[in-house]
Phi, psi and omega in degrees: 000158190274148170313123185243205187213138223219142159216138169293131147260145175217135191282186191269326185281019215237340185063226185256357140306135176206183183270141181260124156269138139296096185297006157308301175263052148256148177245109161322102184242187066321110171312115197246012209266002180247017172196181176230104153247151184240150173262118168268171191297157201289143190128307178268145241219143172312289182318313171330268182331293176304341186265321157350280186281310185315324218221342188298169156268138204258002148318310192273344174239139162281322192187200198303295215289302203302296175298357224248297161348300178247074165010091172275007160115006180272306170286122187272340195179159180246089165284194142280330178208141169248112168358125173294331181274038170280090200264008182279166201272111174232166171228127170262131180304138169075352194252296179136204189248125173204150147281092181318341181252010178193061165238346148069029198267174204279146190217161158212147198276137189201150235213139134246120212218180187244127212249026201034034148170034156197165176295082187280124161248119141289088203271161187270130151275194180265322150304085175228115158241167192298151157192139136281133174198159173266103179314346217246334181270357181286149173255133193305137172243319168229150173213119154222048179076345166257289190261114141258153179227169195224114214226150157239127156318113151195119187090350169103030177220156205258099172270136168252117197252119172287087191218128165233151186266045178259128174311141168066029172248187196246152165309140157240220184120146177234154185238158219220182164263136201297307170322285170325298233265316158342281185292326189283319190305272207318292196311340182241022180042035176241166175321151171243089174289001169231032186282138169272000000 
């Protein structure tokens, strides 16, 4: 397998552990949880909406956002976030009809995965690294049937890769120092497999 490219998230309380993201499954998103915007169906057009909203009664709607409101079959959904590569056609209260992939609005990174029985989100904290390594060379350094680990050379520093087999939990890993990775072996007694 090929180098793949990776990032530590690391919380403040974790010290130098965090969750290994794939940077494949991070997702750009805008945040929609601070106004009420709707995504419309794939497809449809500004002009669409408006010739639409042009025939409603406007008794019965005061204005855009009311009707926009009571799902008239055009609104596909009310998200939490929209993707920045989201090319569907939306609307914000007070804002107006935009595109999520050329609105140029504040984003943020964020991971989601199925924790085998709800949706888990994960945000990029601001303490994040980069790192490439091929999952397929790492060595087992430990197993004790709940938790394994897994370590890789890279750069001359020691990646430790973290996976347990408790249902919802996340990949993790750190990067040690040889010295460190060291001291860590002789403290858990386990092997040091790149010791010279």
């Amino acid at each position: 397998m090929a180098q793949v490219k990776f990032e530590i998230w690391r919380e403040d309380y974790n010290e130098g552990v965090g969750r290994l993201v794939d940077v494949e499954d991070i997702v750009t998103a805008i945040d929609c949880s601070q106004n009420w915007i709707c995504r419309f169906m794939p497809g449809t057009t500004e002009q669409q909406v408006m010739a639409a909203y042009a025939v409603v009664d406007h008794d019965e709607y005061d204005n855009l956002d009311e009707w926009l409101r009571d799902s008239n079959g055009l609104v596909a959904d009310c998200p939490d976030y929209l993707k920045v590569s989201d090319e569907s056609l939306c609307y914000e209260s007070g804002f107006g009809f935009f595109q999520p992939c050329c609105c140029g609005a504040d984003t943020f990174k964020m991971v989601e995965w199925w924790d085998g029985s709800n949706w888990v989100r994960s945000y990029a904290p601001d303490d994040v690294d980069g790192l490439e390594y091929d999952p397929d060379a790492e060595t087992l350094i430990w197993d004790d049937g709940i938790v394994r680990e897994f370590a890789s050379v890279i750069d001359g520093m020691i990646l430790v890769v973290y996976y347990s087999r408790y249902q919802g939990s996340y990949v993790n890993a750190e990067v040690l120092t040889p010295a460190e990775f060291a001291t860590r072996c002789a403290d858990d007694d386990c092997e040091n497999p790149f010791e010279v």
